[in-house]
N, CA, C and O of each residue as an XYZ file, in Angstrom:
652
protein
N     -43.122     64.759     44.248
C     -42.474     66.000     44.649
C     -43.526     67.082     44.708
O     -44.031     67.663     43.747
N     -43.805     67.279     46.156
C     -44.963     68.657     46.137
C     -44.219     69.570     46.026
O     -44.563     70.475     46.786
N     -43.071     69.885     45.271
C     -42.479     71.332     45.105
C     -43.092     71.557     43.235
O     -43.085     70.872     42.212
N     -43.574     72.975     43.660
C     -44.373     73.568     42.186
C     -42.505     74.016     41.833
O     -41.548     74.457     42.469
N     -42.794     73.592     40.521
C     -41.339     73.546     39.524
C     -41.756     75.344     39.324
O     -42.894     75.636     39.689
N     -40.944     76.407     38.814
C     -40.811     77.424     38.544
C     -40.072     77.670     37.544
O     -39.079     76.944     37.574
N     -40.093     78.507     36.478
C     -38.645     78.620     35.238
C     -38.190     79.516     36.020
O     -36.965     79.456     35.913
N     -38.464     80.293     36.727
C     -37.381     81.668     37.001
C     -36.450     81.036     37.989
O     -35.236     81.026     37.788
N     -36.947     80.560     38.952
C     -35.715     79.913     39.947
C     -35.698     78.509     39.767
O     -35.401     77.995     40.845
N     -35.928     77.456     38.676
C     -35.112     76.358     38.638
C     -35.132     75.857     37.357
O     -34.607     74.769     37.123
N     -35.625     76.451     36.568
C     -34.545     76.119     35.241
C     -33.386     76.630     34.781
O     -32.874     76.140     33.774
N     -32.863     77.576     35.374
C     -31.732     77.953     34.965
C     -30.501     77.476     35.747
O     -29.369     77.959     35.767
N     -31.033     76.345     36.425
C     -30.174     75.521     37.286
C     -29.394     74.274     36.336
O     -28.358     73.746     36.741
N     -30.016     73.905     35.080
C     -29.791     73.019     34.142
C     -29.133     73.742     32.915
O     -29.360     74.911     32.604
N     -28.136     72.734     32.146
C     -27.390     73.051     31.025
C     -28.601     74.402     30.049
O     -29.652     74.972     30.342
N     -27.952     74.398     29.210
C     -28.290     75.003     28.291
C     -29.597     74.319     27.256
O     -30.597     74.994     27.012
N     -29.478     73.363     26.886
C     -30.451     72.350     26.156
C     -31.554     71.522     26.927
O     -32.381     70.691     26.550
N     -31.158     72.220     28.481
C     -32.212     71.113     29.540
C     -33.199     72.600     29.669
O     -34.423     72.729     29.707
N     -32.057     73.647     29.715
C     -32.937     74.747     30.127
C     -34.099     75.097     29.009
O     -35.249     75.230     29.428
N     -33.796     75.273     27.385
C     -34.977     75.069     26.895
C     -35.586     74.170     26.724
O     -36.219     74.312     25.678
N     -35.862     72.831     27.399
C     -37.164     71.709     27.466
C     -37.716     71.888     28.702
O     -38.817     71.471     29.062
N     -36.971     72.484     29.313
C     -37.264     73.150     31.291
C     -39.127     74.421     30.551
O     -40.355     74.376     30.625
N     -38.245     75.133     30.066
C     -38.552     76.096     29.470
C     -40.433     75.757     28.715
O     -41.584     75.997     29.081
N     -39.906     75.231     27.777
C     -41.125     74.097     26.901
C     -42.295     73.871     27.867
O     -43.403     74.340     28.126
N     -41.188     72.589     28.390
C     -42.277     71.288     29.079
C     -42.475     71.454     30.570
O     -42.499     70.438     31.263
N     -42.639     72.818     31.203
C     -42.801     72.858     32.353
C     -42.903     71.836     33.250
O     -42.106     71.234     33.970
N     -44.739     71.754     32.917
C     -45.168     70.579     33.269
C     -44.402     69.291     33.543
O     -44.666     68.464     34.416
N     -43.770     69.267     32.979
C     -42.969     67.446     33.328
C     -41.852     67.908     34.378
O     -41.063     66.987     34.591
N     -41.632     68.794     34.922
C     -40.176     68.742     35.260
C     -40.777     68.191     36.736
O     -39.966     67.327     37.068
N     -41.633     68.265     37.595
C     -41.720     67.911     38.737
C     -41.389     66.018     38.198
O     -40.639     65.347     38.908
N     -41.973     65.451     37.062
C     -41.881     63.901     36.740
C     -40.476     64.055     37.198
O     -40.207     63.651     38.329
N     -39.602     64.554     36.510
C     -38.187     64.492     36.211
C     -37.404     65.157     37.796
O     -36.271     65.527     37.489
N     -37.589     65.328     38.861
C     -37.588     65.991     39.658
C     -37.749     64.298     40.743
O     -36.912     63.839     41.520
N     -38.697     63.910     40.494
C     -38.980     62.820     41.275
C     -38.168     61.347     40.438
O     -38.179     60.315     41.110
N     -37.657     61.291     39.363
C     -37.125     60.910     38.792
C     -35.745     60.524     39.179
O     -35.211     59.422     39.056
N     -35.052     62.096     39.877
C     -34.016     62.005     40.128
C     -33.832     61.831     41.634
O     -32.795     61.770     42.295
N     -35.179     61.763     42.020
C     -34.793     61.147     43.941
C     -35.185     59.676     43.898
O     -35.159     59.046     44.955
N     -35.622     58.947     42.523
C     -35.496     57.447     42.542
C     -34.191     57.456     42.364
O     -33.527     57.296     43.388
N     -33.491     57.626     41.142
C     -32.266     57.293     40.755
C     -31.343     57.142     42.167
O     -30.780     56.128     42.579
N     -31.371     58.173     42.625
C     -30.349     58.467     44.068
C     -30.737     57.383     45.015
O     -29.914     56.900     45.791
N     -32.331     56.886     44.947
C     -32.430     55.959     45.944
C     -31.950     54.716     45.811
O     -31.593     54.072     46.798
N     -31.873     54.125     44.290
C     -32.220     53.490     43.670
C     -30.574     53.141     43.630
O     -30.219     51.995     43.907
N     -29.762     53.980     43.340
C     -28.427     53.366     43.237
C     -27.512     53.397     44.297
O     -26.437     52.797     44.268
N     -27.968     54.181     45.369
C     -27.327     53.769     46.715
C     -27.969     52.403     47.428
O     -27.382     51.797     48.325
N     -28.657     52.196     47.142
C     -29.813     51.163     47.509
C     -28.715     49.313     46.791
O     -28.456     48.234     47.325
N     -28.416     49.957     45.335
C     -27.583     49.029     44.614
C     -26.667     48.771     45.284
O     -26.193     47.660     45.518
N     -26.265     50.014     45.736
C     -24.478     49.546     45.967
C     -24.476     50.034     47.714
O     -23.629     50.822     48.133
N     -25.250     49.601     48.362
C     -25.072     50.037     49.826
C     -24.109     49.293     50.795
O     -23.811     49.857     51.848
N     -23.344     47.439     50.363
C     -22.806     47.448     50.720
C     -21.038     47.153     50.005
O     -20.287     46.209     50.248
N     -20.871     48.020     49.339
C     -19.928     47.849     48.461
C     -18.732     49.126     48.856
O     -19.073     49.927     49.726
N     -17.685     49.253     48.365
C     -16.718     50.616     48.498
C     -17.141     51.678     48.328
O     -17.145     52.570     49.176
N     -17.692     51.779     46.866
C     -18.390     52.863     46.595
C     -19.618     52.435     46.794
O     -20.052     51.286     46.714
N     -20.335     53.743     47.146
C     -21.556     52.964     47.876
C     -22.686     54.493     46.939
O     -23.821     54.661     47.383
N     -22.428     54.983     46.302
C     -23.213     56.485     45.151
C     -23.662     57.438     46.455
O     -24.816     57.862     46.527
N     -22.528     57.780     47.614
C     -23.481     59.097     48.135
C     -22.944     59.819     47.740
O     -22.866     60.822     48.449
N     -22.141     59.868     46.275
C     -21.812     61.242     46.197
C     -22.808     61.673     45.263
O     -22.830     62.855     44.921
N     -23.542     60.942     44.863
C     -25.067     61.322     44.232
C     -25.725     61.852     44.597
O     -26.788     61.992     43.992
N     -25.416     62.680     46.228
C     -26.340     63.178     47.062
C     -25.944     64.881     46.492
O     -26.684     65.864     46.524
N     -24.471     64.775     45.968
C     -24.497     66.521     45.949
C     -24.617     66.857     44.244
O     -23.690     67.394     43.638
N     -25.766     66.494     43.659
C     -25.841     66.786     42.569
C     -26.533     68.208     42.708
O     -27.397     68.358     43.571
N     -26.251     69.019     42.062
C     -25.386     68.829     40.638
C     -24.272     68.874     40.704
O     -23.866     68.673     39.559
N     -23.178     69.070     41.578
C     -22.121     69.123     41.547
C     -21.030     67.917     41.895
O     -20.281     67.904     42.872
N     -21.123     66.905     40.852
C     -20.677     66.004     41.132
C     -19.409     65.734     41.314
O     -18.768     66.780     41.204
N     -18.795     64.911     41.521
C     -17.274     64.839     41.625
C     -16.803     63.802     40.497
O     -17.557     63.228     39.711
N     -15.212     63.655     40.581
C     -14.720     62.797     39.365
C     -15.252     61.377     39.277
O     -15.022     60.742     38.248
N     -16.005     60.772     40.356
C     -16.571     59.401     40.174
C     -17.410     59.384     39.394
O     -17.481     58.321     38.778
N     -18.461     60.495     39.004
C     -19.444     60.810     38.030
C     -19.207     61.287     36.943
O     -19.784     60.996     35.895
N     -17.841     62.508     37.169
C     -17.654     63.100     35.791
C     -16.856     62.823     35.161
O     -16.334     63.692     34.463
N     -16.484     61.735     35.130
C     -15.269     60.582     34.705
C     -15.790     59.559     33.722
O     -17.009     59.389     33.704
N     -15.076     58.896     32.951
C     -15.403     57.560     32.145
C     -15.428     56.144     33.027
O     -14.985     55.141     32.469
N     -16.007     56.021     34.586
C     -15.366     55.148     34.879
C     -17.192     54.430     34.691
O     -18.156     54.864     34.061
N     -17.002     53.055     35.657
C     -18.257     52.483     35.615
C     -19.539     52.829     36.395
O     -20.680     52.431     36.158
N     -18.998     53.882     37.650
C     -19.897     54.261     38.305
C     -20.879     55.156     37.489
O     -22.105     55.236     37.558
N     -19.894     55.867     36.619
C     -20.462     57.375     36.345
C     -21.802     56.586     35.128
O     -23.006     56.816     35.240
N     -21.274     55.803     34.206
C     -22.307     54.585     33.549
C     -23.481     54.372     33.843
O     -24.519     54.763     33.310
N     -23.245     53.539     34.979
C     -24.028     53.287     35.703
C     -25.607     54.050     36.380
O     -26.728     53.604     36.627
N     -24.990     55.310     36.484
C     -25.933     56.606     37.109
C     -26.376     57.042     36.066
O     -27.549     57.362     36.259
N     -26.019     57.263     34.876
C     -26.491     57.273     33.735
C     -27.453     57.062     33.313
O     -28.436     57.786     33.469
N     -27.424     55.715     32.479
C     -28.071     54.750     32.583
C     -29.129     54.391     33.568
O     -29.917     53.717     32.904
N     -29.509     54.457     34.593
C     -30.451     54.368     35.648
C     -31.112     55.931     35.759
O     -32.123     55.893     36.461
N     -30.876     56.997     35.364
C     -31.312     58.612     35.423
C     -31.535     58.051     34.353
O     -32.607     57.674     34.827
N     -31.557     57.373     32.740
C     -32.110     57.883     31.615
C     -33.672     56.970     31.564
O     -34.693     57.130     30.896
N     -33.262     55.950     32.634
C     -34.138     54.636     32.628
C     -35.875     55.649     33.336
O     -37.044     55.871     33.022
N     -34.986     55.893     34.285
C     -36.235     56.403     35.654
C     -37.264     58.218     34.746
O     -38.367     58.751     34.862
N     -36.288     58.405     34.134
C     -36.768     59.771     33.204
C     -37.762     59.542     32.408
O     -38.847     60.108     32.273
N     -37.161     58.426     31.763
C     -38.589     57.774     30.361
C     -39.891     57.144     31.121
O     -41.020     56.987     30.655
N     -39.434     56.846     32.352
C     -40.603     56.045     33.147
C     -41.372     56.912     33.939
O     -42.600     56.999     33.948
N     -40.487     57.601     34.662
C     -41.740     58.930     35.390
C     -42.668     59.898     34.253
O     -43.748     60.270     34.714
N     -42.459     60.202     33.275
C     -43.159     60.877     32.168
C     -43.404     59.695     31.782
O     -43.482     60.267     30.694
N     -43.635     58.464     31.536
C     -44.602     58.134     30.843
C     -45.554     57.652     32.130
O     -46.737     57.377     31.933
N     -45.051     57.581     33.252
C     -46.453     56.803     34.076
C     -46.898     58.528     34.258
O     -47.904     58.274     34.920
N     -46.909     59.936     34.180
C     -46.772     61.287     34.385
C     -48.373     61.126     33.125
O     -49.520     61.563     33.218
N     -47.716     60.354     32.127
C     -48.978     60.713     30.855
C     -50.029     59.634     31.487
O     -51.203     59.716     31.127
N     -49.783     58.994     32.079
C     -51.272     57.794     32.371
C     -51.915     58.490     33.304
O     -53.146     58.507     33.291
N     -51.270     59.103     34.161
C     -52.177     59.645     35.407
C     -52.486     60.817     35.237
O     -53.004     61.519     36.106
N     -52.213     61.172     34.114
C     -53.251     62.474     33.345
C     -52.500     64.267     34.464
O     -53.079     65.304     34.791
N     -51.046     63.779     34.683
C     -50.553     65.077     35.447
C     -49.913     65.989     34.009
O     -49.597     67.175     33.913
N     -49.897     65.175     33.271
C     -48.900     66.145     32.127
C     -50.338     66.412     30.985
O     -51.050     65.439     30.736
N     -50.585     67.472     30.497
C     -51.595     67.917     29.247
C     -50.663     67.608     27.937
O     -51.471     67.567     27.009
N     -49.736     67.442     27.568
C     -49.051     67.181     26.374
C     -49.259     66.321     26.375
O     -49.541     66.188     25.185
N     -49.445     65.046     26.956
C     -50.066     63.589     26.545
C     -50.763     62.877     27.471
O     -51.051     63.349     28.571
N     -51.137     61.494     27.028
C     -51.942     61.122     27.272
C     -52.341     59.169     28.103
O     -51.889     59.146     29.248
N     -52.884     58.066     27.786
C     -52.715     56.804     27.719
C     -52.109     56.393     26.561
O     -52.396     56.911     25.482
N     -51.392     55.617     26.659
C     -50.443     54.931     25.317
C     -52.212     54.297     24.572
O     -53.385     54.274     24.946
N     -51.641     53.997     23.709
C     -52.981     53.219     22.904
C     -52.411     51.560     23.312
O     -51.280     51.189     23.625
N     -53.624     50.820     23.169
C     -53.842     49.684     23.395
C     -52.489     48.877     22.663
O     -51.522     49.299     22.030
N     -52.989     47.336     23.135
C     -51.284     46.681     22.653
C     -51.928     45.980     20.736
O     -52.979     45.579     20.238
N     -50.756     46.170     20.381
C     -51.077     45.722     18.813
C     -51.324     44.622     18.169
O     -51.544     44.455     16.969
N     -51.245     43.425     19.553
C     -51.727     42.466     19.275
C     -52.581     41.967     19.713
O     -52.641     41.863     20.939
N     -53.602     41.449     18.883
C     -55.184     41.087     19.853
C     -55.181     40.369     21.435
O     -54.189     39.641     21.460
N     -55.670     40.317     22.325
C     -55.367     39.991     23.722
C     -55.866     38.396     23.693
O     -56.770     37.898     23.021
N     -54.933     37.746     24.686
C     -55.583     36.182     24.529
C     -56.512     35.967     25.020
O     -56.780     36.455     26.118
N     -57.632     34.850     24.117
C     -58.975     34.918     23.793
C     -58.915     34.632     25.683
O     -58.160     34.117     26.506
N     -60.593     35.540     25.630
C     -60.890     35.706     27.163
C     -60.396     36.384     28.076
O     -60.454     36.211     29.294
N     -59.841     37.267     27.407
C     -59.195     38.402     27.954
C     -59.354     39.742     27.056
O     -59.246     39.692     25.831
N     -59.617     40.935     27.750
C     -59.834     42.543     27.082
C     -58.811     43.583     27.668
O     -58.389     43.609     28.824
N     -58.543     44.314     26.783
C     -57.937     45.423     27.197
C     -58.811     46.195     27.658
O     -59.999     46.236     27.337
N     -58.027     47.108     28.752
C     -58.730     47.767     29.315
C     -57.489     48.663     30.122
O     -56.283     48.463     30.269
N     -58.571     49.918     30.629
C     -57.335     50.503     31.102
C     -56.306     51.541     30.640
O     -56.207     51.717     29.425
N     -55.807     51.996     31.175
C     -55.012     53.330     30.886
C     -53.170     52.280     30.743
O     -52.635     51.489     31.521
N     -52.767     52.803     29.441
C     -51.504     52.067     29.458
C     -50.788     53.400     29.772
O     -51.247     54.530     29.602
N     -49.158     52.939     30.434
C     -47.993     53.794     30.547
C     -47.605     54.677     28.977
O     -47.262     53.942     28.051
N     -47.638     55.568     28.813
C     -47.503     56.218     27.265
C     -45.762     56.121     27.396
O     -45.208     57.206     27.579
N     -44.971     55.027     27.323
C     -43.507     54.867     27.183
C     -42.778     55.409     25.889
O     -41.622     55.828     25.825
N     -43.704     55.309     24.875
C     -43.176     55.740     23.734
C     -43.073     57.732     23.728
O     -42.231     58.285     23.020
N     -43.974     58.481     24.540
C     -43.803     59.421     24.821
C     -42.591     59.933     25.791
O     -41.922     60.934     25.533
N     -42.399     59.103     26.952
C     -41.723     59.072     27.837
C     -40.299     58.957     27.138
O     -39.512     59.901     27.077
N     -40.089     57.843     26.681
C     -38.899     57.430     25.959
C     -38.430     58.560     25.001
O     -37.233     58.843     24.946
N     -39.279     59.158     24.307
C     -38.640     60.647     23.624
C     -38.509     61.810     24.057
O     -37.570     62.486     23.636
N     -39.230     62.232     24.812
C     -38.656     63.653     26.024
C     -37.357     62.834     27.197
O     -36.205     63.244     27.338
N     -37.764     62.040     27.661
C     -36.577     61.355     28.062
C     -35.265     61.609     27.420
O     -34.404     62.288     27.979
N     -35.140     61.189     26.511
C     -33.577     60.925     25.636
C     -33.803     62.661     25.307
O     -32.752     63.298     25.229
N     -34.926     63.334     25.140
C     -34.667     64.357     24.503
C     -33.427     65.330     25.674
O     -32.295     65.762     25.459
N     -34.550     65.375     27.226
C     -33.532     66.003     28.643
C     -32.353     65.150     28.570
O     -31.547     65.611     27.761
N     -31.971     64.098     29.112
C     -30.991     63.117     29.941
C     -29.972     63.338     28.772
O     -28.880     63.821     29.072
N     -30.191     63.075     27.675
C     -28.750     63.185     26.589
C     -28.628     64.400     26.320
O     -27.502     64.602     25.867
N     -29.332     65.456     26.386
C     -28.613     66.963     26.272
C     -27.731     67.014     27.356
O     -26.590     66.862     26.919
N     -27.734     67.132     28.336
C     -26.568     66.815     29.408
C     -25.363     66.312     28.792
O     -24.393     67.009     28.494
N     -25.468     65.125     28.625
C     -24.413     64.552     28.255
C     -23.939     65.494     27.222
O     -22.932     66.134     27.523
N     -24.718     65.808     25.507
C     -24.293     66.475     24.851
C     -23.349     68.166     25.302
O     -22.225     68.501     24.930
N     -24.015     68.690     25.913
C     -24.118     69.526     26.496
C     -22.856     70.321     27.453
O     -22.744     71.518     27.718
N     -21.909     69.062     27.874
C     -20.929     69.009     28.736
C     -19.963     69.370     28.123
O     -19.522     68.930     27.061
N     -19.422     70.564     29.058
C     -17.627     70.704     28.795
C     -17.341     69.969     29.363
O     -17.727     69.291     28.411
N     -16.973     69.219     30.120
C     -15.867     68.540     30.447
C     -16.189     67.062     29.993
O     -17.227     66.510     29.628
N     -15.090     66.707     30.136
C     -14.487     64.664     29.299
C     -14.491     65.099     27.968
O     -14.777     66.163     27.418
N     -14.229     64.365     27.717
C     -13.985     63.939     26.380
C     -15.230     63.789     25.254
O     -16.442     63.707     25.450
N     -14.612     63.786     24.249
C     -15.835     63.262     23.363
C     -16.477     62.226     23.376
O     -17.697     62.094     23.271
N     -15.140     60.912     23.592
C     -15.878     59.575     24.019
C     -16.412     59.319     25.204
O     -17.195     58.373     25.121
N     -16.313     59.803     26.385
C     -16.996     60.215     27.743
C     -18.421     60.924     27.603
O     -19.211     60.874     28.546
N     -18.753     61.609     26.370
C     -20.046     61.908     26.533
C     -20.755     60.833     25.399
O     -21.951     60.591     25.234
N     -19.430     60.222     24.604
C     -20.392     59.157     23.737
C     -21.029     58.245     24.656
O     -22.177     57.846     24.460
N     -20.166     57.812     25.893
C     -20.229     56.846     26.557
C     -21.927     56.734     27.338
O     -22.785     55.869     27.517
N     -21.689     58.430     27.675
C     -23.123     58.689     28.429
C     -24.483     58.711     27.901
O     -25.513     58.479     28.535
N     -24.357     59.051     26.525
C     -25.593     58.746     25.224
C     -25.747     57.681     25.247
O     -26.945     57.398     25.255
N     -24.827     56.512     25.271
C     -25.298     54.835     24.498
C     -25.661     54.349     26.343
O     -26.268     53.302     26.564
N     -25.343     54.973     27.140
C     -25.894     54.058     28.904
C     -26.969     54.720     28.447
O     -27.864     54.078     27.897
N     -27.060     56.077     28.594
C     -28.270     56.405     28.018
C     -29.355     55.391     27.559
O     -30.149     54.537     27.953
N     -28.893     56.015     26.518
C     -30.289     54.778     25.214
C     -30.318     53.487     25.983
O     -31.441     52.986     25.938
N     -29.198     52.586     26.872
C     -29.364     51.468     27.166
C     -30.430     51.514     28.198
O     -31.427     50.818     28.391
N     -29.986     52.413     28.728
C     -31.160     52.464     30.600
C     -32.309     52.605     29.896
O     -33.192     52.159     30.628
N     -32.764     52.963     28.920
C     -33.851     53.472     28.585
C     -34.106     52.425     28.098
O     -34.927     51.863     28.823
N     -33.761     51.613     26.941
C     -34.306     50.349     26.498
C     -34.311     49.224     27.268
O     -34.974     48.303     26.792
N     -33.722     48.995     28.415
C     -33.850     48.308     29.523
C     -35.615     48.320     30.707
O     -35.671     47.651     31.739
């Protein structure tokens, strides 16, 4: 996304709890920005020849009851936005676009003989916690559904992400 992110005209486009990590983590929001034009590609792409087919994913933020509902779609988008969030910030820390971090450190188990590490790893474990930190304030964050409707959106959450 060659659009330079701004706080004055686009963080205050996000909840309340997105707006201060908007706020924070400047820097990442273009990750998270490109994040959310995989997701959209990514799940119309899933379901392109099916009934529902996710273009109503096209008018975010203003979604309609297929999203802001307990059903499986809304899950689904979830879950795939919490997945693509932890992954653009952490491949964001390998390619050295974000200054808050960095290459993950090497793997913890010695490499099989005749083989070296090398290389810049994905920093996922960074990714994975600003991740859950944006994507589940949303959920938290929401008037509308229910309580178990935003439980629902925390645990796709955590799932897309551990997936």
């Amino acid at each position: 996304s060659g659009v330079a992110w701004n706080e004055s005209q686009h963080c205050w486009l996000l909840v309340p709890e997105q707006l201060q990590l908007c706020r924070q983590h400047l820097e990442m929001m273009p990750s998270i920005v490109r994040a959310a034009r995989r997701t959209q590609a990514l799940c119309q792409q899933s379901f392109a020849d099916m009934r529902w087919n996710c273009s109503s994913i096209q008018r975010a933020p203003s979604f309609g009851p297929d999203l802001l509902t307990g059903t499986w779609e809304a899950a689904f988008v979830h879950a795939l936005a919490a997945a693509a969030v932890a992954m653009g910030i952490a491949r964001s820390c390998t390619s050295r676009e974000l200054s808050l971090c960095s290459c993950s450190s090497g793997p913890s188990e010695p490499p099989v003989p005749g083989s070296r590490w090398g290389g810049c790893g994905d920093n996922l474990s960074h990714g994975l916690q600003l991740g859950a930190a944006f994507t589940d304030s949303s959920g938290r964050a929401s008037t509308r559904g229910t309580p178990g409707l935003r439980a629902m959106n925390q645990h796709n959450g955590a799932m897309g992400r551990a997936v």
